[in-house]
Each structure stands twice: as structure tokens, then as C-alpha cells.
C-alpha positions in Angstrom: 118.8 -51.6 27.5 115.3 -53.3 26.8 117.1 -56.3 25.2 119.1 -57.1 28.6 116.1 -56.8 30.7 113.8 -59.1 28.0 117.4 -61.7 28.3 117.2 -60.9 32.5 112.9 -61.2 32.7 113.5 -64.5 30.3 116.2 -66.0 32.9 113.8 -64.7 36.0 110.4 -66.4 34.3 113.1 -69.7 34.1 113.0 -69.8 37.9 109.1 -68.9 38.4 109.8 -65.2 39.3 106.7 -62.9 38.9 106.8 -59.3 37.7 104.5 -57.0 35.5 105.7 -56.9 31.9 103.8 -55.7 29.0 104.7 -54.5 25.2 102.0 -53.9 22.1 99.2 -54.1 24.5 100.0 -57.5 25.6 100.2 -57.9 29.3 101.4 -60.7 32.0 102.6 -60.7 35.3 103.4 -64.4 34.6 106.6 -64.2 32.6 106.9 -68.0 32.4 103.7 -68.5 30.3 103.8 -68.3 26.6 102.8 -64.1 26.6 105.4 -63.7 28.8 107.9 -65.4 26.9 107.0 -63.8 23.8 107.5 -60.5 25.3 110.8 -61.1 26.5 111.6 -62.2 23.0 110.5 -59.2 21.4 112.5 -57.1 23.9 115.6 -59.0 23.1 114.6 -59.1 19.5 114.0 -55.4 19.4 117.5 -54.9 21.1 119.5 -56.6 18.8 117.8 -55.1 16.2 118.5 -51.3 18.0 122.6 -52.5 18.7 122.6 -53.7 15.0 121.4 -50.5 13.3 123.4 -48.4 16.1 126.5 -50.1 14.9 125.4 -50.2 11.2 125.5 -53.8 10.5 124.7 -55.6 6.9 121.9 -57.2 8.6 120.3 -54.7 10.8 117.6 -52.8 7.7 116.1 -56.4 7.2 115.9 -57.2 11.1 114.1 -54.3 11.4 111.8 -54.3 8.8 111.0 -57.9 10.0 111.1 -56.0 13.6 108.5 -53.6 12.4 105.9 -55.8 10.7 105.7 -58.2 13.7 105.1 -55.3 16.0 102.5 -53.7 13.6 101.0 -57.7 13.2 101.0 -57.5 17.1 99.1 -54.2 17.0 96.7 -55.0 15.0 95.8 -58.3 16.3 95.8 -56.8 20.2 93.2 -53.8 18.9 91.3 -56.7 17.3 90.9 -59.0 19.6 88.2 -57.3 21.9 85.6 -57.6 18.9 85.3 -61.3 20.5 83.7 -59.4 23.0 80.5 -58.4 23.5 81.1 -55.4 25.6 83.6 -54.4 23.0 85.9 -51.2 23.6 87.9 -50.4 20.5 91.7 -49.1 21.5 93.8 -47.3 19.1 97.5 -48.8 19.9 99.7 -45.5 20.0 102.8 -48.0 18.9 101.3 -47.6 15.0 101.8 -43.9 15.5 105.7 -44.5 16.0 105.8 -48.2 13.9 104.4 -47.5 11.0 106.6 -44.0 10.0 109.7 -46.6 11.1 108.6 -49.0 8.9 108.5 -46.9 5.6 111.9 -45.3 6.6 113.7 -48.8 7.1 112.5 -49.6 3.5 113.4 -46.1 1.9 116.9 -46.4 3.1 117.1 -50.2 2.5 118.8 -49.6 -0.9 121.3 -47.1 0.1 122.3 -48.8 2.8 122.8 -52.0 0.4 124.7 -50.1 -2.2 127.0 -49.0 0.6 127.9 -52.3 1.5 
């Protein structure tokens, strides 16, 4: 579902069409700057990913692991990036919460998944 609105906010942020869209604590209400097209790739990235393991595809463990590390990368960075600031707030991103447990169960079933193939 996410991966058709990332393709639809990609194809809307073509033709200089403005809407709120935010993901890992990144935020724009520009989609055709660079944040804004980086969040409708994750979105589409994150649905192929989701269709892939849905349908059990050879390809879908690695995608996600890959999936998981950029969002976790993304985390980090985002809670990091207000020490720049002197009036800084630290914010615990609640993704890590449901990332990181994602992340160690792609890689436990990684090999079964393999040997099945």
C-alpha cells in the first residue's frame, strides 16, 4: 500500500505537487526536493520489499536486511543530528523499537530460507 503511494507522491513531486510526507523522522512538505524523493524511495523500496517476502521470493531476506540497516542508518542519523544544535533535544526514534527485532529475525531465518530454495 505504502509502496504505491511512495510511486504516486514520486509521480505528484514530478509535477511540483505539495503534500506532507514524513518517514524515520525525516519530514517535507516539498516532495520534489532531495528528502522528499528519498522518502518516496524508501516507501517504494519498503513495498517491494513487503510484496517480496509476502510472496516468498529468493530475493526478499537480503532486500530486507538491506531494508532494515538503511532504516536503522536513517534512525540513527535523524536522533543525531540535533547535537549540531545548541538547544539540543535528544528524541528516541520509536522505529528502532520495531527495526531492530526485524532485523535480527531476517538474519535468523536467512539460512533456512536459503536451504529451502
Amino acid at each position: 500500500m505504502f509502496g504505491a503511494l511512495g510511486i504516486l507522491g514520486f509521480i505528484a513531486g514530478l509535477f511540483s505537487a505539495r503534500f506532507e510526507a514524513s518517514l524515520y523522522g525525516m519530514e517535507t512538505s516539498e516532495p520534489s526536493s532531495a528528502i522528499g524523493f528519498f522518502i518516496c524511495f524508501l516507501f517504494i523500496f519498503k513495498g517491494i520489499v513487503a510484496i517480496g517476502l509476502w510472496t516468498e521470493q529468493d530475493w526478499a531476506v537480503n532486500l530486507g536486511i538491506a531494508d532494515a540497516v538503511i532504516g536503522i542508518s536513517v534512525c540513527a542519523v535523524m536522533m543525531m543530528m540535533p547535537l549540531a544544535n545548541p538547544d539540543f533535544h535528544f528524541s528516541f526514534r520509536l522505529e528502532l523499537v520495531l527495526l531492530i527485532p526485524f532485523l535480527i529475525k531476517l538474519l535468523n531465518v536467512r539460512p533456512i530460507w536459503k536451504q529451502a530454495r
